[in-house]
N, C-alpha and C positions, 0 to 999 in steps of 0.2 A: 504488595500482596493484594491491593484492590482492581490489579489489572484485569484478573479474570473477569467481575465485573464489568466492565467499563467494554471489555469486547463481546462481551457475550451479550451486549445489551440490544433488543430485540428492533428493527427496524423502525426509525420514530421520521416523518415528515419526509421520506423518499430517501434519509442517511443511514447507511449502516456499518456497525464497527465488523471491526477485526477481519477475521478471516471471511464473513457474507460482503463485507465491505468491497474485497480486492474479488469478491465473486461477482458481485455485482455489477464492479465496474467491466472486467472481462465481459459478465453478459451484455450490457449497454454498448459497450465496443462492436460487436459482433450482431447486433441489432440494427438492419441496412434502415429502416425507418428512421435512426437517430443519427444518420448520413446526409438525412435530408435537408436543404440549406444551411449546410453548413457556413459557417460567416467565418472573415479572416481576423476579425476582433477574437479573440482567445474566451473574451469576458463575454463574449454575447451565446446562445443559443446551449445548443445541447452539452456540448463539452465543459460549460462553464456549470449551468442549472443543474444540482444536484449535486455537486462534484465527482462528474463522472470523468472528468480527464485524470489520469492516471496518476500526472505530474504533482496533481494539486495537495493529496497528502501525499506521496511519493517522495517528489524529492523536494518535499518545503520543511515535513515532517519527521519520517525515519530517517533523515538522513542525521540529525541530531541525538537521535536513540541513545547510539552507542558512548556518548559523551553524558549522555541523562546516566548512562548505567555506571559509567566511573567514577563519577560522585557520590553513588549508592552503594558502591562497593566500597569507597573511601570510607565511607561515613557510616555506614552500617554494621562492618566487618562479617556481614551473613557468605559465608563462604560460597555457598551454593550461587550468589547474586552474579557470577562471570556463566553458570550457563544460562541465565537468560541474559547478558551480552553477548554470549555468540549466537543466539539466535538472533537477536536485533544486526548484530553484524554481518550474517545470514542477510536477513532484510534489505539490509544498506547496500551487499555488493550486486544485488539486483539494479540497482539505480543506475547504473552506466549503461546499462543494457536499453532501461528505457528510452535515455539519452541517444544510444547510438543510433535507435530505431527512428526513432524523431527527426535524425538528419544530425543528428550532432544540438540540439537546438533545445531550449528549455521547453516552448511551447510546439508543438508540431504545426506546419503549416500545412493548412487546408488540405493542398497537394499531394501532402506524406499521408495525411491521417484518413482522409476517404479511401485510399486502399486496403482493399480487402486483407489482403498479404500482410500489409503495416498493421493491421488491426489483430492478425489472430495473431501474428508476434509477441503483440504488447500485452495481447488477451492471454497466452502463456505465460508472459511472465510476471504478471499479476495473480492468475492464480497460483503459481510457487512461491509467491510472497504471500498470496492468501494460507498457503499448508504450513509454511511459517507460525504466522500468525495461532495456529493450531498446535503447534507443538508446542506453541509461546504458554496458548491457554492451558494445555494437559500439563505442561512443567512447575505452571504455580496454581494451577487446582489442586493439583496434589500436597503439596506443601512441604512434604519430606525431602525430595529433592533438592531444594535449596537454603535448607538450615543447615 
């Protein structure tokens, strides 16, 4: 029930949660200045600083979600707890998508990711994980929902 917190929590040191989080990264994507020297280290420069690569909570993070949510539904019996699994499940089947974009590849290479084309793809489908993210919040601010 503290997630609404935790994503609504207001921009702190250039990180931001929930649904500004997967806004932000889109806008930094689509931002040709943060194109600029790009390095083929994944760890160095723009993609890395900040965590503006897509990948980095994408798919290190929600991809585990829906495995957080079945233990909470084991263990809690709050009935309501399977729809905010399918919105994290929601979240998750976006992840192949990033993948695909990427070339098939965890990291995107330099090559894939300075494309303009490659970038408003991923910058889509980050923001639909961002409105996710959104229905995640309205689902458990309200609270009726899911008892």
């Amino acid at each position: 029930m503290s997630i609404p917190a935790y994503i609504s929590l207001p921009p702190y040191d250039e990180i931001s949660f929930g649904q500004k989080a997967y806004y932000a990264w889109a806008d930094a994507l689509l931002n040709n200045d943060n194109m600029n020297n790009l390095n083929d280290d994944p760890y160095k420069g723009f993609l890395w600083r900040g965590h503006n690569a897509p990948w980095i909570n994408a798919l290190t993070c929600e991809c585990h979600m829906r495995f957080f949510y079945d233990r909470i539904a084991e263990q809690s019996k709050l009935p309501g707890v399977f729809k905010v699994k399918e919105i994290y499940t929601k979240i998750y089947e976006n992840l192949p998508e990033i993948q695909r974009i990427h070339g098939g590849e965890f990291f995107a290479a330099v090559s894939v990711i300075s494309k303009r084309k490659t970038r408003e793809e991923l910058a889509a489908v980050l923001r639909r994980m961002g409105e996710l993210h959104n229905e995640l919040f309205e689902l458990l601010e309200d609270g009726s929902q899911i008892k």
